[in-house]
C-alpha angles and dihedrals in degrees: 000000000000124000123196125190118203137168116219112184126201152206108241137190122179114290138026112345125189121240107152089110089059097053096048087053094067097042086051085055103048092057090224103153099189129009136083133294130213126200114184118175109219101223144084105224106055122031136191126267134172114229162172100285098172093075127041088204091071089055093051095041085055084057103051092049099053086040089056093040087045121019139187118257106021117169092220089068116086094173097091113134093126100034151277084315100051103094100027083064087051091052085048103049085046096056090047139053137296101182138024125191120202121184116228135210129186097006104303140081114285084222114146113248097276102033127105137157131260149185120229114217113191106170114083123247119034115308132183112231130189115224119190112217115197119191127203137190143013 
């Protein structure tokens, strides 16, 4: 058994933002045939989230749930420094995900046919975000 570490960093804009290519990039690279990969986003304000990647409305609709559970701007949150944005990106990221494993064979991602991985970015504007990619097996 081989393990590879690698960092992919991507462009973000608010809402879900595809990154399965990335990933399998690396795997490609890395020459792993079966074993398990890890993705962790290292921030506290977007978080990882495997999807439906076949219809943009299931995305947006995503969105529009976790904005009216959680919305910009509300008075109970004290944590504002960047903006009315700041802490609800925080919730959300909370009441998500930080990290997904997928197991892999024969070199690519075992995803369903209409699944692929996302970041979520939860903050407004374009962002930069640092994703740790962890490979394991032979």
């Amino acid at each position: 058994m081989r393990q590879q570490h690698d960092t992919v960093h991507v462009s973000t804009r608010r809402g879900l933002n595809d990154i399965t290519d990335e990933v399998t990039a690396r795997l490609r690279d890395s020459g792993l045939r079966d074993g398990l990969c890890t993705v962790f986003i290292r921030h506290t304000s977007a978080s990882l989230v495997i999807q439906e990647n076949a219809d943009p409305a299931a995305r947006r609709d995503l969105e529009a749930f976790l904005d009216r559970l959680v919305p910009d701007g509300d008075p109970l949150y004290t944590h504002t420094a960047e903006g009315d944005d700041d802490m609800p990106s925080h919730v959300k990221a909370a009441l998500t995900r930080t990290s997904e494993q997928i197991p892999f064979r024969e070199g690519e991602l075992l995803l369903g046919t209409w699944q692929g991985l996302y970041v979520w970015e939860h903050r407004s504007g374009r962002h930069r975000r640092e994703l740790a990619v962890h490979l394991f097996g032979e």
